[in-house]
LUMGU-821733 format. One record per residue (C-alpha): residue number from 0; x, y, z. Coordinates in nm, 3 decimals. Layout:
<rs>
> NUM	X	Y	Z;
...
</rs>
This chain:
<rs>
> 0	0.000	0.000	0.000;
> 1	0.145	0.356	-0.068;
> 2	0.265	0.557	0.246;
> 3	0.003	0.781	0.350;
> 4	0.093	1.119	0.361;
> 5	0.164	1.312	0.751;
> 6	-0.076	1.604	0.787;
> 7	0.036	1.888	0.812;
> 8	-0.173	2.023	1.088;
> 9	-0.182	1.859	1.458;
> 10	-0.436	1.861	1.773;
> 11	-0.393	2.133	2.022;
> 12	-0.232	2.028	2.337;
> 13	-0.284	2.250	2.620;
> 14	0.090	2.385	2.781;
> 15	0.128	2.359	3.167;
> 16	0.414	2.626	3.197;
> 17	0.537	2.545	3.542;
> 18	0.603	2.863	3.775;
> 19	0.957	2.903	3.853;
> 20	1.161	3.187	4.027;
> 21	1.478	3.362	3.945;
> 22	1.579	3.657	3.847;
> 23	1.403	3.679	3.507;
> 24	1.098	3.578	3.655;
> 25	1.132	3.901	3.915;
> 26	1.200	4.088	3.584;
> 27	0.882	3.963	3.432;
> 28	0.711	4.005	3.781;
> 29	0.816	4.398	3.815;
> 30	0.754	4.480	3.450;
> 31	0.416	4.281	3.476;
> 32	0.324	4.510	3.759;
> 33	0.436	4.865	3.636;
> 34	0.267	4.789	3.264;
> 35	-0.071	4.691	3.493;
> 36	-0.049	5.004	3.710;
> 37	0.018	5.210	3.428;
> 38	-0.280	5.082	3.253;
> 39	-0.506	5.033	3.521;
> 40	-0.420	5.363	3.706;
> 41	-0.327	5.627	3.441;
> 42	-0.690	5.709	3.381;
> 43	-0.822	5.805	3.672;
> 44	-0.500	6.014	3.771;
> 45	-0.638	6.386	3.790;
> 46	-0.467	6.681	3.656;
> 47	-0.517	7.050	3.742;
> 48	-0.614	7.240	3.387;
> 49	-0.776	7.545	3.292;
> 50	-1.190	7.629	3.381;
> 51	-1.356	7.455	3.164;
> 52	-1.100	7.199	3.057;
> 53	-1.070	6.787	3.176;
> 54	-0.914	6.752	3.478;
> 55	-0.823	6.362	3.352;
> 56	-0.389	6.330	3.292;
> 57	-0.458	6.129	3.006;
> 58	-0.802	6.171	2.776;
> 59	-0.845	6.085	2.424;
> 60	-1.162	6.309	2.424;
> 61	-1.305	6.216	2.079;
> 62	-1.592	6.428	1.986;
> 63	-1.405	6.745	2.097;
> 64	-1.104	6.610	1.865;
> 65	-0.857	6.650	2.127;
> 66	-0.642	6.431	2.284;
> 67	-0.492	6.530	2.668;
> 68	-0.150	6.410	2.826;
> 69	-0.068	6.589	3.127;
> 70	0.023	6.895	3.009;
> 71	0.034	6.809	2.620;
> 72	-0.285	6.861	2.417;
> 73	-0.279	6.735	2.068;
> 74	-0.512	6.897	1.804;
> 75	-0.655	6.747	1.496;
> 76	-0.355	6.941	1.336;
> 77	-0.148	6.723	1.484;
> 78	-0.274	6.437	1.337;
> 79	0.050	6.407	1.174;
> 80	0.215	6.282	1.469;
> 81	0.021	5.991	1.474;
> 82	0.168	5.869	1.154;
> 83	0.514	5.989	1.319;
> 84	0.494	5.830	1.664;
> 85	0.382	5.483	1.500;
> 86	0.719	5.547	1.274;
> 87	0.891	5.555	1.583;
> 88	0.746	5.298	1.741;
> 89	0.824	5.060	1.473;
> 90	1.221	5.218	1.467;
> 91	1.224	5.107	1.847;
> 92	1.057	4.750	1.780;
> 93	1.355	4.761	1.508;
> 94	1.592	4.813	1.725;
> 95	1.518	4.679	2.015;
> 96	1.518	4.323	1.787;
> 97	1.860	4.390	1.624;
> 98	2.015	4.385	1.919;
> 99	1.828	4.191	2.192;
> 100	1.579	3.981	1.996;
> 101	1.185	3.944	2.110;
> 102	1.253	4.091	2.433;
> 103	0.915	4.300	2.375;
> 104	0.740	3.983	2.328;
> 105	0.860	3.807	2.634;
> 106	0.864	4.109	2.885;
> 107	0.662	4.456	2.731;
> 108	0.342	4.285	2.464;
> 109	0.058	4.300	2.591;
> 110	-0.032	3.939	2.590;
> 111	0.254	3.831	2.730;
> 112	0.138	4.069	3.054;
> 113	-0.200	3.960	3.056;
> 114	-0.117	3.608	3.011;
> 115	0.139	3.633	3.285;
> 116	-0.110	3.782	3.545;
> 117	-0.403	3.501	3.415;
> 118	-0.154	3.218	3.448;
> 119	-0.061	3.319	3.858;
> 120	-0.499	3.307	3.895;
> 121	-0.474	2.958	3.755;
> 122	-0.151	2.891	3.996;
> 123	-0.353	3.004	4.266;
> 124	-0.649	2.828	4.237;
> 125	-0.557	2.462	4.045;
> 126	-0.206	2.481	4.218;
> 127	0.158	2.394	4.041;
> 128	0.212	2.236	3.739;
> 129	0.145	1.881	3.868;
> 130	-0.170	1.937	4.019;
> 131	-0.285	2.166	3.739;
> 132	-0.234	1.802	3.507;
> 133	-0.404	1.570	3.751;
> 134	-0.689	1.794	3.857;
> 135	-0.775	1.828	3.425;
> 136	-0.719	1.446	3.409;
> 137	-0.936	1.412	3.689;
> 138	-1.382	1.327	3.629;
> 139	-1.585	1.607	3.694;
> 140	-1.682	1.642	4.064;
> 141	-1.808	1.950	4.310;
> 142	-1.468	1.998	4.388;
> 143	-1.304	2.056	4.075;
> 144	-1.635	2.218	3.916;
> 145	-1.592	2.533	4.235;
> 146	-1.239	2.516	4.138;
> 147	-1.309	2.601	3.744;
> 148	-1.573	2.827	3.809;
> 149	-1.388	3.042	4.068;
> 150	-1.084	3.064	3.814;
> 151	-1.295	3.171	3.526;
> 152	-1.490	3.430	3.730;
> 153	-1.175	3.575	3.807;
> 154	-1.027	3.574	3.491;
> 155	-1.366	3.775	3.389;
> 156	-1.335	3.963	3.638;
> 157	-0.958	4.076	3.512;
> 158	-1.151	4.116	3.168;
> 159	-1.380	4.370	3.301;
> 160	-1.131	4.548	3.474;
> 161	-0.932	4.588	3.176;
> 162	-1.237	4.694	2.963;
> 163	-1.324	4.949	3.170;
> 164	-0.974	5.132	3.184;
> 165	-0.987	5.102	2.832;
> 166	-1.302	5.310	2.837;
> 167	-1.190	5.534	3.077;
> 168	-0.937	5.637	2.833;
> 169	-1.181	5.814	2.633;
> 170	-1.441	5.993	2.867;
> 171	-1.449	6.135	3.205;
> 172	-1.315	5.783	3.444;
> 173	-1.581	5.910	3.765;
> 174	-1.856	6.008	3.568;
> 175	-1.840	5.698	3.322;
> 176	-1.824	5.485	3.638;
> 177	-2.123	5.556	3.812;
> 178	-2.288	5.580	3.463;
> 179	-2.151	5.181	3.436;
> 180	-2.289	5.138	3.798;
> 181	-2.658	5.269	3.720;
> 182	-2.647	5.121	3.379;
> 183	-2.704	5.465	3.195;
> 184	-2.368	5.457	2.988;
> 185	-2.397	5.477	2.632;
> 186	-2.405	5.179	2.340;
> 187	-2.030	5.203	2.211;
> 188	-1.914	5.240	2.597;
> 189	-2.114	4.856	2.667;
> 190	-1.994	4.736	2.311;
> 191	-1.618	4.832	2.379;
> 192	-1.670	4.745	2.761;
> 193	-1.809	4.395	2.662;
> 194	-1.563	4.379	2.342;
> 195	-1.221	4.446	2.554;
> 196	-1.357	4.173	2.854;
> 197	-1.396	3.897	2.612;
> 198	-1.078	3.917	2.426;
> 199	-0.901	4.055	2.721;
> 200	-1.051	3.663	2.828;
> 201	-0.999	3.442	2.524;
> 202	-0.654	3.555	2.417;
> 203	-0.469	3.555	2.775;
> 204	-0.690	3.296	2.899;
> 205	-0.758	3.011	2.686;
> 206	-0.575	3.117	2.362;
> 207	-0.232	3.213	2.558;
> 208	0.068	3.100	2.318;
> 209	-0.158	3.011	2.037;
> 210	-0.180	3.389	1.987;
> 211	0.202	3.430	2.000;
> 212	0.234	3.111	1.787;
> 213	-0.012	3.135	1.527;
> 214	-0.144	3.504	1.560;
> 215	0.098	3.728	1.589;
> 216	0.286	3.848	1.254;
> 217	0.597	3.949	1.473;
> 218	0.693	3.622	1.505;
> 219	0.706	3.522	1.166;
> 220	0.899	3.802	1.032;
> 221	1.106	3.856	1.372;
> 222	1.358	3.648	1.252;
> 223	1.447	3.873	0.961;
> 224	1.563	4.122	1.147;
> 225	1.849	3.896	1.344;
> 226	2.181	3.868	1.232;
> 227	2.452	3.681	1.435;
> 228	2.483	3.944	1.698;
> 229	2.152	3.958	1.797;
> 230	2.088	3.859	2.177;
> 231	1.920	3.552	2.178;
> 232	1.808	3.284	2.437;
> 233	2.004	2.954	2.308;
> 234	2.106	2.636	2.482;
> 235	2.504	2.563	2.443;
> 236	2.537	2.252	2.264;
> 237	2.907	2.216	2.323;
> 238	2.866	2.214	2.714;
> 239	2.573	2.072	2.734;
> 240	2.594	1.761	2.483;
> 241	2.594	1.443	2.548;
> 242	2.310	1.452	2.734;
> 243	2.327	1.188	3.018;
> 244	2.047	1.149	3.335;
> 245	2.171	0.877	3.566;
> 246	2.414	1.029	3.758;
> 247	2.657	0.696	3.803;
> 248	2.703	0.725	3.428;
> 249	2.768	1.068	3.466;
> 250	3.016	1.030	3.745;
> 251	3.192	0.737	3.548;
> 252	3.515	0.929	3.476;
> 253	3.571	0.703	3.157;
> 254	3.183	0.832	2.956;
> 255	3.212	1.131	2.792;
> 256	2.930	1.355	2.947;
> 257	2.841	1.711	2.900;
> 258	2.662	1.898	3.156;
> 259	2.276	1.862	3.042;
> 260	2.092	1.611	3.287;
> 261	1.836	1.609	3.019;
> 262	1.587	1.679	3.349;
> 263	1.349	1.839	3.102;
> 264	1.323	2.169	3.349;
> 265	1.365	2.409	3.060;
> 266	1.076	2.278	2.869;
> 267	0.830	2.243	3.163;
> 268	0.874	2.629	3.219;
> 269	0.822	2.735	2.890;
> 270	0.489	2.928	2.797;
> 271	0.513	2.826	2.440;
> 272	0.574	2.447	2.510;
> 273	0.929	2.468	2.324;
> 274	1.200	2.258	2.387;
> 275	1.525	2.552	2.351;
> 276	1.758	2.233	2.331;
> 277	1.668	2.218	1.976;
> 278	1.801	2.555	1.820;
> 279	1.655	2.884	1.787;
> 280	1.231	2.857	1.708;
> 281	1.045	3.134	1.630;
> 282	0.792	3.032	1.924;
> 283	1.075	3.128	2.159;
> 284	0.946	3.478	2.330;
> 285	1.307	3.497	2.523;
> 286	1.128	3.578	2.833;
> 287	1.385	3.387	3.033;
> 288	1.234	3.124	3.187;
> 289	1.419	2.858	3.061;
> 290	1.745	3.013	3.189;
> 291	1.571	3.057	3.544;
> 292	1.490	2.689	3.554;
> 293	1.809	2.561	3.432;
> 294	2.052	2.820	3.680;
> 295	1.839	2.672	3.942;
> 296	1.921	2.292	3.844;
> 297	2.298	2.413	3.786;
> 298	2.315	2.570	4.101;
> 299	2.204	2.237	4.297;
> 300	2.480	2.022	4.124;
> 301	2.680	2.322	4.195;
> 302	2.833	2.401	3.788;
> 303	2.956	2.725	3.728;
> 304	2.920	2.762	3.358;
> 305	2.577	2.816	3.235;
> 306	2.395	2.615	2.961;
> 307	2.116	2.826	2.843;
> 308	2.161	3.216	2.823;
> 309	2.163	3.495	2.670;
> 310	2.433	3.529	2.372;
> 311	2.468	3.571	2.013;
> 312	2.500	3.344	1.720;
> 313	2.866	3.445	1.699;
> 314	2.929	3.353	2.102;
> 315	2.788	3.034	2.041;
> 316	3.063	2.986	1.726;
> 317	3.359	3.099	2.024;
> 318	3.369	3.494	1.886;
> 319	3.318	3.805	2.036;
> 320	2.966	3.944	2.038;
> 321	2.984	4.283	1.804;
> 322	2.754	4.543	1.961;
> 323	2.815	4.842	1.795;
> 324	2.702	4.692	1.421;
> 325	2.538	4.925	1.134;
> 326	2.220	4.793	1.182;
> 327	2.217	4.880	1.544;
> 328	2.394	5.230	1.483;
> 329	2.143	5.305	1.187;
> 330	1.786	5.179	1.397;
> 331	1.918	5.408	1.703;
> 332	1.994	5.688	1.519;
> 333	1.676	5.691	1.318;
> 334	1.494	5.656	1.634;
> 335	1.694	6.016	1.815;
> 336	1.575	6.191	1.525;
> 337	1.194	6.074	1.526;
> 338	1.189	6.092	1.912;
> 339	1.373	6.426	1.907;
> 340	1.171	6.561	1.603;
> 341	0.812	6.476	1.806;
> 342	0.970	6.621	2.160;
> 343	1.096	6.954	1.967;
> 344	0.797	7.029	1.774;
> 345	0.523	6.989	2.106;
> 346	0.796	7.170	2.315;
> 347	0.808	7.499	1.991;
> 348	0.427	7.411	1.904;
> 349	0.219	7.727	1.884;
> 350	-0.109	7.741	2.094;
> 351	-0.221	7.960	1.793;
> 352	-0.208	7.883	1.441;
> 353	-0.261	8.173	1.145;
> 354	-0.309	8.183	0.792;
> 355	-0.414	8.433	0.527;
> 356	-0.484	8.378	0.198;
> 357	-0.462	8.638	-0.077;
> 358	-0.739	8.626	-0.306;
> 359	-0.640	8.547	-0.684;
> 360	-0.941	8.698	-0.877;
> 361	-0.886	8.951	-0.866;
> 362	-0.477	8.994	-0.793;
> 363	-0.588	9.375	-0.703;
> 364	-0.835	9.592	-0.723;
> 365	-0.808	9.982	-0.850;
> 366	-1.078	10.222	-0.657;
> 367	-1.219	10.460	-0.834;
> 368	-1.003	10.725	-0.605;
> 369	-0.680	10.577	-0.704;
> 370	-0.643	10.356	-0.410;
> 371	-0.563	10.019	-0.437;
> 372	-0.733	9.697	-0.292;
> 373	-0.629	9.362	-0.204;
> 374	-0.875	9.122	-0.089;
> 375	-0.726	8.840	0.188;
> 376	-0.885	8.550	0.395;
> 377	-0.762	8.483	0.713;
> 378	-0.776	8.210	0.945;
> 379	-0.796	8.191	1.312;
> 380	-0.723	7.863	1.491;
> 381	-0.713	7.956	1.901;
> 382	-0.561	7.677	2.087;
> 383	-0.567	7.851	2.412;
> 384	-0.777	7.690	2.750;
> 385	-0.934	8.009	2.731;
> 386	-1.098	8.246	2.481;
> 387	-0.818	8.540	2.344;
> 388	-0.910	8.870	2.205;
> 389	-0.671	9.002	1.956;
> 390	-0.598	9.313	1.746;
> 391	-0.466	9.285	1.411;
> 392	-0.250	9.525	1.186;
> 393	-0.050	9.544	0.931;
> 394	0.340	9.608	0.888;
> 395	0.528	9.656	0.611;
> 396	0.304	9.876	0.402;
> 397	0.274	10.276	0.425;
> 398	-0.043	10.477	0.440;
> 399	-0.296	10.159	0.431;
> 400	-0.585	10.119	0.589;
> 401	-0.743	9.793	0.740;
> 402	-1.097	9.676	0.753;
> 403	-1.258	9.274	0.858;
> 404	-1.583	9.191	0.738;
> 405	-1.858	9.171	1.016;
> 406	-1.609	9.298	1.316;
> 407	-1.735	9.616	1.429;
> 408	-1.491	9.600	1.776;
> 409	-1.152	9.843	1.729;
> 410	-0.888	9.939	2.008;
> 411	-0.733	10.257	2.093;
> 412	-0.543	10.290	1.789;
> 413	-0.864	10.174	1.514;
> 414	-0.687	9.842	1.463;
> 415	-0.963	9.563	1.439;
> 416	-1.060	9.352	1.731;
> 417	-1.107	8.941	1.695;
> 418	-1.252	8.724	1.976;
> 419	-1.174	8.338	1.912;
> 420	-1.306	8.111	2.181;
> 421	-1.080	7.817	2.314;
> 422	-1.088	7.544	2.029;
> 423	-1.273	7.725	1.823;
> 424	-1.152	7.834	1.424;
> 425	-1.286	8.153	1.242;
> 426	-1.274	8.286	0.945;
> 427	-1.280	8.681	0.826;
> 428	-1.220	8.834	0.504;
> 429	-1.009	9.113	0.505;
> 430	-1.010	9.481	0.299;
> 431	-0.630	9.603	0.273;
> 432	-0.640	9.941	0.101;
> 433	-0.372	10.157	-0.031;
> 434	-0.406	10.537	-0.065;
> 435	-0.283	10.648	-0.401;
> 436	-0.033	10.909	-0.279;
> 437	0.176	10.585	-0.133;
> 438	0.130	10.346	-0.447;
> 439	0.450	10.258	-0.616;
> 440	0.490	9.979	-0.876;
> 441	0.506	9.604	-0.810;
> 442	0.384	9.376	-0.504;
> 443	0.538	9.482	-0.182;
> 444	0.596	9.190	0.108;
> 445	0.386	9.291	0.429;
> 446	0.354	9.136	0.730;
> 447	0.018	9.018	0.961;
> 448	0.056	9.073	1.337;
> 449	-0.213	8.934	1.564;
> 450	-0.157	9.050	1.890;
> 451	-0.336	8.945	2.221;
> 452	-0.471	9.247	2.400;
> 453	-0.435	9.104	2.751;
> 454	-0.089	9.018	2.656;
> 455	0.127	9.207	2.420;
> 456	0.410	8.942	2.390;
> 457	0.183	8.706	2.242;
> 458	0.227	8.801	1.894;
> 459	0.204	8.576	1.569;
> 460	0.258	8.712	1.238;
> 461	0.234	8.547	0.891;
> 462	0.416	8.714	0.592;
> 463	0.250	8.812	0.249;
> 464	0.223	9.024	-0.054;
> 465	0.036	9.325	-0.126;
> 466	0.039	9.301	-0.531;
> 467	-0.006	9.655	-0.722;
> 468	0.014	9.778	-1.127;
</rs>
C-alpha cells in the first residue's frame, strides 16, 4: 500500500508552563506590575487644567477632537504625529530586535502581561504544574467544578477590569463609572466594555501562546531582522551535549558527558511548550524562563558555567559578540531623530495657528479714487484653554488702511478687534487698502501681526504680498 501522507496540521495540546523563580521571573514580575499600574491607574490620575477643561492626565476626548497628556494637548492638526509616533514605534521594535531579539514579546506585549497575570490566577487556584495536570485528568466532581468556576470568574473579572480602563481612556473615568454602575452609559461604551472583557478573556486565557504562535505576525517576520549578533536565548550545545540522566554514568570518569541532565526543566517552564535544546524557534518569546529553571538545576549540582543564556549566534561559534554593528547604529539613530523631532515640535508648538490667503481673482483691485485693494482671507485657529481677544494690523506697508468683514470692535489705535473662543476656528475676510499718494509699482511683502490684547508678547505674524500695477 502507498505511504500515507503526515498532515500537516496537529491537535492542540494545552501547555502547563510550570512557575519558577529567578531573576528573570522578578524581571517579568516587576515589568508585569508597572505595565498593569500604568494601565489600570493612568486614567483616573487627575490633573489641574484650565476652567472649563478635563481635569483627567490622560483623555483621548473624541468628539471634541482632542487628545490630553498631562500637560500636552494634541489637536486634529497634529494628526501628523500619529503617523510619526507609529514610525517611531516601529524604529524602536527595530531596534530593540537587532540587538536583543523578542525581548518585547517576552517582557513589554501585551499578551505576554496579561497572560502572565491570568496564568498566577490559575496557579492560585488549580495549584503547580502537577496538580494543574491531575486535577484536568481528573472526572468532573463538586470539587473541581468550584475550582473552574472560581478561576474563570476571576479571569472575567480581570476582563472587566481591563475593559473598563480602556473606556476610561476616552471619557471622564468618575462620571463613566457611576454611569456603568446605574447602567445609563452609552451603546459604544457597553460594546467596547463587553468587546475588551472577552478578548481581554480568550486571548490571555484560553488562547495564551496560540496567539504568539499562530497570531501574531511578529513572530514570523522577527527572525528577519536577526543577524549573528543579535541577543538571543540559546542552549550551548558544546557544554551541554551528550546529554546523560543517571548520575553513576555521569560520574563514570571514563563516559564522555556534557553537563545537560536532560531533566526536562527548561521545557516544563516554557509558555510556548518549546524545547530551547533544539536551536533557535520562532515560538521562543526569550522571556527567560528557561534560563531561570536551568541556573536553578545548575546551582544544585553546583556548575559554574551556564547552559542556556543569553548570547549571540557568533558567542555560540567561540567569537566576540559585536555590539556596535550598522544595523544597530542606523535603527538608534533613526529613532533620536523621530523621538527628538516629536519632543521639539510639542515643546516649539504654537497654541495659535494663522493663515491668510490672498485672493487670486482679482490679484488687485483699483478704486475709483486711485487707491488700491487687495482682498485676503484669514484664518484663526485659538488653541488657548481660554478664549483670546486680539488686534490685528498690518506692517510693512505705508499709508494703508485695514478693515474685517462683520467685526465692528476696534482698540485705541482703530486696529480691528477678533474674539476666538478656546478650540474654536474663524474665518474673516479682510479689505487692505492703499491710498494712491503711497502706491509705487510692483507687489510689496507685508507682514500680519495678531496681537493678544491682555498680553502684548503674544504676537504671531504670517508674511504676504500686497500686489499693485
Amino acid at each position: 500500500m502507498p505511504e500515507q501522507p503526515s498532515s500537516l496540521y496537529s491537535d492542540w495540546k494545552k501547555i502547563y508552563p510550570r512557575y519558577q523563580t529567578g531573576f528573570f521571573r522578578r524581571l517579568r514580575w516587576s515589568l508585569v506590575a508597572f505595565f498593569l499600574g500604568l494601565y489600570y491607574l493612568l486614567p483616573v490620575v487627575r490633573w489641574q487644567r484650565a476652567e472649563g477643561l478635563p481635569d483627567q492626565a490622560v483623555l483621548f476626548d473624541l468628539p471634541a477632537r482632542k487628545f490630553y497628556m498631562f500637560d500636552i494637548v494634541i489637536w486634529p492638526q497634529d494628526i501628523f504625529l500619529l503617523a510619526i509616533v507609529l514610525i517611531a514605534a516601529a524604529l524602536a521594535l527595530f531596534f530593540m530586535t537587532a540587538l536583543a531579539g523578542r525581548i518585547f514579546c517576552g517582557y513589554m506585549c501585551f499578551q505576554t502581561v496579561w497572560t502572565d497575570l491570568f496564568l498566577y490566577v490559575e496557579k492560585f487556584f488549580e495549584g503547580n504544574r502537577k496538580q494543574r495536570i491531575k486535577l484536568d485528568s481528573e472526572g468532573w466532581s463538586l470539587r473541581k467544578f468550584f475550582i473552574k468556576v472560581a478561576k474563570h470568574i476571576v479571569w472575567i473579572i480581570i476582563g472587566i477590569a481591563t475593559g473598563v480602563a480602556f473606556v476610561f481612556y476616552f471619557v471622564d473615568a468618575p462620571t463613566m463609572f457611576w454611569q456603568f454602575m446605574d447602567g445609563t452609559a452609552p451603546g459604544p461604551a457597553w460594546f467596547t466594555l463587553f468587546f475588551i472583557t472577552i478578548t481581554t478573556y480568550i486571548m490571555a486565557g484560553i488562547a495564551r501562546e496560540q496567539v504568539c504562535i499562530y497570531m501574531c505576525p511578529y513572530a514570523r517576520f522577527q527572525g528577519a531582522m536577526f543577524d549573528e549578533d543579535s541577543l538571543i536565548i540559546a542552549y550551548h550545545p558544546e557544554l551541554g551535549e551528550p546529554r546523560e540522566s543517571n548520575r553513576r554514568i555521569r560520574e563514570n570518569s571514563k563516559t564522555k558527558t556534557g553537563l545537560c541532565i536532560d531533566c526536562n526543566a527548561c521545557v516544563t517552564v516554557c509558555p510556548t511548550g518549546i524545547d530551547i535544546r533544539n536551536g533557535q524557534q520562532y515560538e521562543c518569546i526569550t522571556c527567560g524562563a528557561c534560563i531561570d529553571a536551568c541556573d536553578t538545576v545548575k546551582d544544585r549540582m553546583n556548575m559554574k558555567k551556564k547552559l542556556i543564556r543569553y548570547t549571540s549566534m557568533r558567542e555560540i561559534q567561540g567569537e566576540k559578540t559585536q555590539w556596535f554593528r550598522p544595523r544597530i547604529l542606523i535603527y538608534g539613530a533613526l529613532l533620536t531623530i523621530f523621538i527628538g523631532g516629536i519632543s521639539i515640535y510639542l515643546a516649539i508648538k504654537s497654541p495659535l495657528s494663522l493663515n491668510v490667503i490672498k485672493h487670486r481673482q482679482p490679484i488687485y483691485i483699483m478704486q475709483s479714487d486711485g487707491s488700491i485693494q487687495n482682498n485676503f482671507t484669514i484664518r484663526i485657529l485659538n488653541m488657548y484653554p481660554k478664549a483670546r481677544t486680539f488686534s490685528l494690523e498690518v506692517a510693512g506697508l505705508p499709508n494703508v488702511s485695514l478693515s474685517v468683514v462683520a467685526v465692528d470692535d476696534f482698540d485705541s489705535q482703530k486696529r480691528p478687534l477678533i474674539t476666538v473662543p478656546s478650540g474654536a476656528v474663524m474665518t474673516f475676510t479682510l479689505f487692505l487698502k492703499q491710498q494712491k499718494n503711497s502706491i509705487e509699482s510692483g507687489s510689496k511683502p507685508i507682514t500680519f501681526l495678531l496681537r493678544a490684547t491682555d498680553n502684548s508678547d503674544d504676537t504671531f505674524s504670517y508674511d504676504s504680498k500686497f500686489m499693485r500695477p
